[in-house]
Gaussian input, Z-matrix of N, CA and C with variables (Angstrom, degrees):
# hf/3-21g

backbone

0 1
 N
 C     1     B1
 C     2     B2     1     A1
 N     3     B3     2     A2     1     D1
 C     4     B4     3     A3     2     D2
 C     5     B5     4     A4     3     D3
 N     6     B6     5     A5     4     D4
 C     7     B7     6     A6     5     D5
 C     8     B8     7     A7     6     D6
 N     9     B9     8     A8     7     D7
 C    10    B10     9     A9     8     D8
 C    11    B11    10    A10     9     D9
 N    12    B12    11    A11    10    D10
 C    13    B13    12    A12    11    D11
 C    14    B14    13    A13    12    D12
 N    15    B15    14    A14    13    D13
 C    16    B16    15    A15    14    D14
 C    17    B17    16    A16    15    D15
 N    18    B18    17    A17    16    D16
 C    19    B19    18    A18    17    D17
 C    20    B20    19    A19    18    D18
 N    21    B21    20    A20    19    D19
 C    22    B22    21    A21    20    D20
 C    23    B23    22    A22    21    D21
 N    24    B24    23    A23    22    D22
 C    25    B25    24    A24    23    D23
 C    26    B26    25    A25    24    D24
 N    27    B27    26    A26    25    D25
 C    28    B28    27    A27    26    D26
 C    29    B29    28    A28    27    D27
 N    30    B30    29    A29    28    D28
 C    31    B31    30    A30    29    D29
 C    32    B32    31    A31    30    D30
 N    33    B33    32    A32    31    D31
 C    34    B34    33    A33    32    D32
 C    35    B35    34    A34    33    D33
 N    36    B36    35    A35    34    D34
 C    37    B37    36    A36    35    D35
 C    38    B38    37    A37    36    D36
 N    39    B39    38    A38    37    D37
 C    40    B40    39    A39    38    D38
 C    41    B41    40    A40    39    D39
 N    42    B42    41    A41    40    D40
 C    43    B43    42    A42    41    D41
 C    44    B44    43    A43    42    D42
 N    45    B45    44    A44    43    D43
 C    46    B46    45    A45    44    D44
 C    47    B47    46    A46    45    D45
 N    48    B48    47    A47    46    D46
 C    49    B49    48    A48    47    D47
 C    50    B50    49    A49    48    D48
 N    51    B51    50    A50    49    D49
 C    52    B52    51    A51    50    D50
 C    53    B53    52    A52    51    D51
 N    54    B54    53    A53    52    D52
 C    55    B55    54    A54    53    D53
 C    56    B56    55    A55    54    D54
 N    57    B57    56    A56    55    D55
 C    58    B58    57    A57    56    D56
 C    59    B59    58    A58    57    D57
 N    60    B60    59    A59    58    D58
 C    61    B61    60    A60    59    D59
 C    62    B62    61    A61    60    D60
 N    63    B63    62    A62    61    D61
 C    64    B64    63    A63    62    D62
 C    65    B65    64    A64    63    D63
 N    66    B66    65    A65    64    D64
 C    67    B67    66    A66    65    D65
 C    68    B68    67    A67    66    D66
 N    69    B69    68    A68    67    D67
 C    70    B70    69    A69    68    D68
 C    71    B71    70    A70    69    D69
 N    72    B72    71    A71    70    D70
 C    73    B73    72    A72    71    D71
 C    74    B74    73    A73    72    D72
 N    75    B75    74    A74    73    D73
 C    76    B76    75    A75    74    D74
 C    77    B77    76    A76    75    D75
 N    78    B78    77    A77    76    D76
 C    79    B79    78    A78    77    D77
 C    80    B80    79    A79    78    D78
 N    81    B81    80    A80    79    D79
 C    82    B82    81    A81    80    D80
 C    83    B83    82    A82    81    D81
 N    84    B84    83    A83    82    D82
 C    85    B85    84    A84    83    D83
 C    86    B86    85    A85    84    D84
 N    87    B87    86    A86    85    D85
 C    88    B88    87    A87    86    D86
 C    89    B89    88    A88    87    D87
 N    90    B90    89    A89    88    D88
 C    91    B91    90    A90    89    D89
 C    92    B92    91    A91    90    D90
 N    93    B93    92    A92    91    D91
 C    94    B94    93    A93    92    D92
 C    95    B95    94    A94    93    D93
 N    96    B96    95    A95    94    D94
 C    97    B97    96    A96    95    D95
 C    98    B98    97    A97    96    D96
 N    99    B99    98    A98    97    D97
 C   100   B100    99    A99    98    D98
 C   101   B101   100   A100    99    D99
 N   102   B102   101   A101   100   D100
 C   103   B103   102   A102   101   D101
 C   104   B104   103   A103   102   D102
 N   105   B105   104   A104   103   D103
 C   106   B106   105   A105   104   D104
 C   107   B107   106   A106   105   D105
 N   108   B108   107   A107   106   D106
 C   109   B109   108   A108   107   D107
 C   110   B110   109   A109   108   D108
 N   111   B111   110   A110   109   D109
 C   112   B112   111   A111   110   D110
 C   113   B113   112   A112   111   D111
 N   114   B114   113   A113   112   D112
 C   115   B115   114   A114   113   D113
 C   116   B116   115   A115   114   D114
 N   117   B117   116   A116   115   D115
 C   118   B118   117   A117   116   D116
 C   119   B119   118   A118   117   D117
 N   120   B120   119   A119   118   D118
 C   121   B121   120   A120   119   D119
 C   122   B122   121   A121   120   D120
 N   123   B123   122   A122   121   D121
 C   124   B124   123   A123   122   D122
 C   125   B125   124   A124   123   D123
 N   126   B126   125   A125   124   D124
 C   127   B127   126   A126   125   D125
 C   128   B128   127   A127   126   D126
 N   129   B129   128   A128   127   D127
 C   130   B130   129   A129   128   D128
 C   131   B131   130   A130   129   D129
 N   132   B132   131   A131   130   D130
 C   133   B133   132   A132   131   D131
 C   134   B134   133   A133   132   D132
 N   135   B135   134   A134   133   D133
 C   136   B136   135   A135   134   D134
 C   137   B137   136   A136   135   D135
 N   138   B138   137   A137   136   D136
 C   139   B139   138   A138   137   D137
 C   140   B140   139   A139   138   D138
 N   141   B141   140   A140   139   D139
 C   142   B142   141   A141   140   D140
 C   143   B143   142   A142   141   D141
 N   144   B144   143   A143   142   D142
 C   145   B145   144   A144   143   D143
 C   146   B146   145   A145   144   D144
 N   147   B147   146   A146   145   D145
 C   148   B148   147   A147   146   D146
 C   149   B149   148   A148   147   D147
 N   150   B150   149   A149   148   D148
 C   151   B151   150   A150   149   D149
 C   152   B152   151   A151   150   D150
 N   153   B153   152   A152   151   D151
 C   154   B154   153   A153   152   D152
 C   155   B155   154   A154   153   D153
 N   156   B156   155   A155   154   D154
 C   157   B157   156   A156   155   D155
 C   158   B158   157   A157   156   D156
 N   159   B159   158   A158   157   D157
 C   160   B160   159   A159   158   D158
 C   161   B161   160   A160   159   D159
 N   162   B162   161   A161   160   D160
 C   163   B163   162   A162   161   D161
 C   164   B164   163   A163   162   D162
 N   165   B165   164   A164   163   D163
 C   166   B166   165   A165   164   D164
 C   167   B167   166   A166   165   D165
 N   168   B168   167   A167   166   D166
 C   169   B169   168   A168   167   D167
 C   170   B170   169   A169   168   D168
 N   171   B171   170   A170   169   D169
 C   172   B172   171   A171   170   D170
 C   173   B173   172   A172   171   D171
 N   174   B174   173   A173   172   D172
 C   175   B175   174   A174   173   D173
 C   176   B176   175   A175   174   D174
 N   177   B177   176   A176   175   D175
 C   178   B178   177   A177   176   D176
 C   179   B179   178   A178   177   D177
 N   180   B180   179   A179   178   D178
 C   181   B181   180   A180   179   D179
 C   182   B182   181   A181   180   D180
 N   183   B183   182   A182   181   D181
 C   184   B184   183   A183   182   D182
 C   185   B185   184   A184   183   D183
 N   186   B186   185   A185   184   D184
 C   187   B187   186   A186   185   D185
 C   188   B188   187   A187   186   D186
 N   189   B189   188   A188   187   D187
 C   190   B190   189   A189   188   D188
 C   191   B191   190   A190   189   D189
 N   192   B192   191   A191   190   D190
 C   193   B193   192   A192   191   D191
 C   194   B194   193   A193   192   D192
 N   195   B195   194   A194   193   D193
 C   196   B196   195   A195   194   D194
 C   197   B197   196   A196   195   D195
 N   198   B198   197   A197   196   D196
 C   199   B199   198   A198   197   D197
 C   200   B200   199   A199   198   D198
 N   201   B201   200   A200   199   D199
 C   202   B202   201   A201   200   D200
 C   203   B203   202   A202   201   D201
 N   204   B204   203   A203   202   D202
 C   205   B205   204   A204   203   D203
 C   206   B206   205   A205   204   D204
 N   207   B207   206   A206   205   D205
 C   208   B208   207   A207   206   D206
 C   209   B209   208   A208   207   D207
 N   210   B210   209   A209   208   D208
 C   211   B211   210   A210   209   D209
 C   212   B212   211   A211   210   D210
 N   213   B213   212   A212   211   D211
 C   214   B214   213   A213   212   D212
 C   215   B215   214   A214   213   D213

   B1=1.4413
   B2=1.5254
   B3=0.9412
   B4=1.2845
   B5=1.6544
   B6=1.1353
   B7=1.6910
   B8=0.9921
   B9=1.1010
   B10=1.8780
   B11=1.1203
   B12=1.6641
   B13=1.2693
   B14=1.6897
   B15=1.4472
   B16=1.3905
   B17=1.4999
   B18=1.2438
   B19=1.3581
   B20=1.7329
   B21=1.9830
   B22=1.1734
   B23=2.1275
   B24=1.1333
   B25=1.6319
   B26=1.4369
   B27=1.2470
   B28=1.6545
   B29=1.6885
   B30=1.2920
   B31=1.4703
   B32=1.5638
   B33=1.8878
   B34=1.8776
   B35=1.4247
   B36=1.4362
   B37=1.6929
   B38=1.7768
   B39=1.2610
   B40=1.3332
   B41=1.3765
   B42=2.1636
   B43=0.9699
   B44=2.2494
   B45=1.6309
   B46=1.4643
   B47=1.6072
   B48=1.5794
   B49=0.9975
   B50=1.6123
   B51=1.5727
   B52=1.2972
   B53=1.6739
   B54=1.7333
   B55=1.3035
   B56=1.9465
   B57=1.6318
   B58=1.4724
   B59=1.4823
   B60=1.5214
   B61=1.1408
   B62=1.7426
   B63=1.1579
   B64=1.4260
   B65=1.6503
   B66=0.9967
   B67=1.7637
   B68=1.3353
   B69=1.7465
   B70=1.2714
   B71=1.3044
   B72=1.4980
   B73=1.8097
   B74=1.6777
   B75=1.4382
   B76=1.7357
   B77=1.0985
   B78=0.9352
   B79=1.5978
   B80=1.6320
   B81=1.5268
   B82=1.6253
   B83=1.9649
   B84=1.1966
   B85=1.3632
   B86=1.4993
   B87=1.6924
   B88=1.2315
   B89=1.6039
   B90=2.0922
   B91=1.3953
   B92=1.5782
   B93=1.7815
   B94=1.8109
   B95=1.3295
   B96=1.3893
   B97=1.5997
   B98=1.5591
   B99=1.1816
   B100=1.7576
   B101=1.5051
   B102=1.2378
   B103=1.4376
   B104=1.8524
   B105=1.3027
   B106=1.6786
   B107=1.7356
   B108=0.7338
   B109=1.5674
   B110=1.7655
   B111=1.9167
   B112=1.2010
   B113=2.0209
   B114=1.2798
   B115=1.4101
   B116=2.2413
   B117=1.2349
   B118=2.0393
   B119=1.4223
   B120=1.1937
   B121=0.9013
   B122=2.3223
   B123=0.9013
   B124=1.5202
   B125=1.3101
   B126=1.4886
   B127=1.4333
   B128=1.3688
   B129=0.9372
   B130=1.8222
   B131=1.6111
   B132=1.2428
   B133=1.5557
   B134=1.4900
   B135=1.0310
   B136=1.2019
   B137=1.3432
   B138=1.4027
   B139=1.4592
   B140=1.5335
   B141=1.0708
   B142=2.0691
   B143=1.5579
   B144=1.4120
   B145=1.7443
   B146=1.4212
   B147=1.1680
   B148=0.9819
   B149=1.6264
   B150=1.0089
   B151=1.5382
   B152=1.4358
   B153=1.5257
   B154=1.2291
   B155=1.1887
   B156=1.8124
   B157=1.1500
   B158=1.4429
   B159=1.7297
   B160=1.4214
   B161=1.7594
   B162=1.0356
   B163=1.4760
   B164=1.4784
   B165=1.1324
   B166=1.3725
   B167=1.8337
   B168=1.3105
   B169=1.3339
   B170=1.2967
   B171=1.3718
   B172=1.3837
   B173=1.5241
   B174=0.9834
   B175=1.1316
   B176=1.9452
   B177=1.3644
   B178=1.1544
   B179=1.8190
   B180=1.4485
   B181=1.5027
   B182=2.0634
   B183=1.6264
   B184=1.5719
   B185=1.9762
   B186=1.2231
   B187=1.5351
   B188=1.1544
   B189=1.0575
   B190=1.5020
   B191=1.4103
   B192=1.7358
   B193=1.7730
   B194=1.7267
   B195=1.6922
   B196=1.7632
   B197=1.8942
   B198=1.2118
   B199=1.9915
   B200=1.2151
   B201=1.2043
   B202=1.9152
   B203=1.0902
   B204=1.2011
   B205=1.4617
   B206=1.8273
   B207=1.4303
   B208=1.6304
   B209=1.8703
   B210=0.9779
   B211=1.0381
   B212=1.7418
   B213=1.6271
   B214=1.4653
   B215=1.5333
   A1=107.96
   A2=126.78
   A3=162.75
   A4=128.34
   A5=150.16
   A6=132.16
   A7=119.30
   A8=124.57
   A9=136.93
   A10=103.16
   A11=109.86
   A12=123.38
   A13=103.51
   A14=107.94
   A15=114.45
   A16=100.79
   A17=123.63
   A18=104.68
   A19=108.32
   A20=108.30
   A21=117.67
   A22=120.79
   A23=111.43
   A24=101.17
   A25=111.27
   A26=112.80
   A27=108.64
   A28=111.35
   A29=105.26
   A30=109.79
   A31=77.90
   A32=95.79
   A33=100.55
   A34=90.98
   A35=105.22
   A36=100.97
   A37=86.79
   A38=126.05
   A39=139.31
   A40=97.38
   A41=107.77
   A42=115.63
   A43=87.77
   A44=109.79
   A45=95.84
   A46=125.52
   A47=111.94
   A48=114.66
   A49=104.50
   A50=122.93
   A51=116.95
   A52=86.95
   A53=129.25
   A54=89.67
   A55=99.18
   A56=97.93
   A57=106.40
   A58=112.54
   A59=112.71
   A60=127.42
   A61=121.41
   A62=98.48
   A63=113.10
   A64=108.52
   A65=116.41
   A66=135.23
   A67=77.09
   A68=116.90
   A69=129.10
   A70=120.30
   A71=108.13
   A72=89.38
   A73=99.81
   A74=119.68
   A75=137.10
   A76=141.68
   A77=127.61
   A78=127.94
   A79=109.71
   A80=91.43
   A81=88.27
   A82=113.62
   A83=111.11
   A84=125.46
   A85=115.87
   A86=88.89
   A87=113.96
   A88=135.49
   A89=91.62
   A90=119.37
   A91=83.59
   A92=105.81
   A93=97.00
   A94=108.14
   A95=123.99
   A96=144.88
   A97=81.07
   A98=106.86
   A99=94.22
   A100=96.14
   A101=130.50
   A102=145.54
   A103=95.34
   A104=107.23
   A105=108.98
   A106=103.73
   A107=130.00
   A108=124.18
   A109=116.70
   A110=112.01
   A111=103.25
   A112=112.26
   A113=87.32
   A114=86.29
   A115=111.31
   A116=80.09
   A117=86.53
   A118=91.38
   A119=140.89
   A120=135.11
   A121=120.54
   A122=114.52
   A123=105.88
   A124=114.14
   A125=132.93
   A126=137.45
   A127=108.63
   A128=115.65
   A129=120.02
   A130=112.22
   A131=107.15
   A132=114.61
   A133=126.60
   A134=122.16
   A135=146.41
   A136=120.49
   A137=135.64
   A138=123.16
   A139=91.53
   A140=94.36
   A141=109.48
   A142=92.03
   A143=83.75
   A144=113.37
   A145=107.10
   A146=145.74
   A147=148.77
   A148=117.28
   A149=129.82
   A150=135.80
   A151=100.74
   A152=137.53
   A153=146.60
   A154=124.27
   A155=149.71
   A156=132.04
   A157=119.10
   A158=110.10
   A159=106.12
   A160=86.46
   A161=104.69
   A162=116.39
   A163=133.09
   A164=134.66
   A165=129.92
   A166=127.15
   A167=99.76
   A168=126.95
   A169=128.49
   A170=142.47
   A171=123.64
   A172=121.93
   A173=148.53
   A174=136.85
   A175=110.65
   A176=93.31
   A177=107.96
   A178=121.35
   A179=112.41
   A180=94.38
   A181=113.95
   A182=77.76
   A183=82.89
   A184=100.98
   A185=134.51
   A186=112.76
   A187=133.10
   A188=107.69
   A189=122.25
   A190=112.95
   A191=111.75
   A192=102.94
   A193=80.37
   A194=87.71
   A195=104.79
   A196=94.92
   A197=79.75
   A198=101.41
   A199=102.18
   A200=123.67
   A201=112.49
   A202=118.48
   A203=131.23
   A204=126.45
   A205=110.04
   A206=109.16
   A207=83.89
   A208=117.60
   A209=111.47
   A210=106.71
   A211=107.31
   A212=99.86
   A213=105.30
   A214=131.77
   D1=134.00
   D2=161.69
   D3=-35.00
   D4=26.45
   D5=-153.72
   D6=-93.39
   D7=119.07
   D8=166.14
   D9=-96.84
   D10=148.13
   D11=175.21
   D12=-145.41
   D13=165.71
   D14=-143.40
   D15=-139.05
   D16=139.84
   D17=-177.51
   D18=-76.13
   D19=-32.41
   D20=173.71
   D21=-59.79
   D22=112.30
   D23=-171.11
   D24=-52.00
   D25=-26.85
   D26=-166.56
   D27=-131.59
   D28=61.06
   D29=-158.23
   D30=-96.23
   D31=155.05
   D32=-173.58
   D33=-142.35
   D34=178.34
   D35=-155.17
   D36=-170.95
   D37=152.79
   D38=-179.59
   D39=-128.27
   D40=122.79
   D41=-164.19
   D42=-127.56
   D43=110.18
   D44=-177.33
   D45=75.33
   D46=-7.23
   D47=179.41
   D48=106.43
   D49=12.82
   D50=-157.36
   D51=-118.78
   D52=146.43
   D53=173.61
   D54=-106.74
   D55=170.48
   D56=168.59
   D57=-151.84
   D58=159.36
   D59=-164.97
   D60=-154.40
   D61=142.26
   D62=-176.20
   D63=-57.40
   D64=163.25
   D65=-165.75
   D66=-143.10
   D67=133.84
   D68=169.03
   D69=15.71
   D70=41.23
   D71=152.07
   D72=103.27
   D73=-25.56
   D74=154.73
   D75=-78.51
   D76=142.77
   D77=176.21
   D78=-160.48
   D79=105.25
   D80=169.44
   D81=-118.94
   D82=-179.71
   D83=-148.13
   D84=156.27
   D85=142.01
   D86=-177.72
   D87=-105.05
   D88=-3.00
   D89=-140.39
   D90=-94.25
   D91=139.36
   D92=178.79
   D93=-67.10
   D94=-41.35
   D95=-168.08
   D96=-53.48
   D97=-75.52
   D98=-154.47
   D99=-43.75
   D100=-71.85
   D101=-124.19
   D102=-70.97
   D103=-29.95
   D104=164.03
   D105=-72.04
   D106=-82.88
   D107=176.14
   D108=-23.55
   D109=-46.08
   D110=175.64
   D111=-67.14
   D112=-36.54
   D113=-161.78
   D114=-55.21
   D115=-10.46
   D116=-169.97
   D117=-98.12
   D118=-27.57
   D119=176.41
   D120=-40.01
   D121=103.85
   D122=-176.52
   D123=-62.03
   D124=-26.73
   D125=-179.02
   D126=-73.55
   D127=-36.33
   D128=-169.15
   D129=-98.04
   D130=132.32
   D131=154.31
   D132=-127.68
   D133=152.05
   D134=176.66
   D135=-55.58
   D136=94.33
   D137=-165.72
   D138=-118.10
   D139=162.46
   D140=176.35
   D141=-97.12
   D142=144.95
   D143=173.02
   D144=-83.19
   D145=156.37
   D146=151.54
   D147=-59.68
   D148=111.59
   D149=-170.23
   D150=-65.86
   D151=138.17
   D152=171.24
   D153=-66.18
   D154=90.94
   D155=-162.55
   D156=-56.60
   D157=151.69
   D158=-163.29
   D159=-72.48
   D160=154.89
   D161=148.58
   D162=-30.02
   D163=50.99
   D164=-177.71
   D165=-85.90
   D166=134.62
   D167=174.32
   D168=-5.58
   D169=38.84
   D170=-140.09
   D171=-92.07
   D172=119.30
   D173=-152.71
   D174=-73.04
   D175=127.54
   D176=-150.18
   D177=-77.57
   D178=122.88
   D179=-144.73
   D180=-80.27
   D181=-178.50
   D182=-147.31
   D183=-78.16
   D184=107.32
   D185=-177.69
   D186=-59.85
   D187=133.96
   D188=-174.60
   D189=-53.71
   D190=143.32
   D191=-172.63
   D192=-98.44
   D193=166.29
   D194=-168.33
   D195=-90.86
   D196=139.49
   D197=179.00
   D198=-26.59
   D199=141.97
   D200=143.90
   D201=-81.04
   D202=165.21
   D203=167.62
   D204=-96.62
   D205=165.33
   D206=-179.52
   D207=-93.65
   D208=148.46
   D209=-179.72
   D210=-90.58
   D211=92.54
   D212=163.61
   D213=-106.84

């Protein structure tokens, strides 16, 4: 997936005759059509998403035993 962001929040753009527009300053997409239209666009650039770490294994922790109290 695709995300452009804009410094303008509500910047709009005609993709095919269809129109579309940024939501705060974003715009993501998967569509080639758009993504040629975003890419010429001078307001918008292309930023990377942060990739989601896979899920890894963690060794699972050990529970804690409950306090004693003292026996005085």
């Amino acid at each position: 997936m695709a995300v452009f962001q804009s410094k303008h929040a509500e910047l709009s753009f005609y993709v095919e005759g269809a129109f579309k527009s940024f939501k705060n300053g974003r715009y993501a997409t998967e569509d080639a059509e758009e993504l040629k239209v975003l890419e010429s666009l001078p307001d918008a650039q292309r930023v990377e998403e942060p990739k989601e770490p896979k899920a890894e294994a963690k060794p699972a922790a050990k529970p804690k035993a409950a306090r004693k109290t003292s026996a005085k």
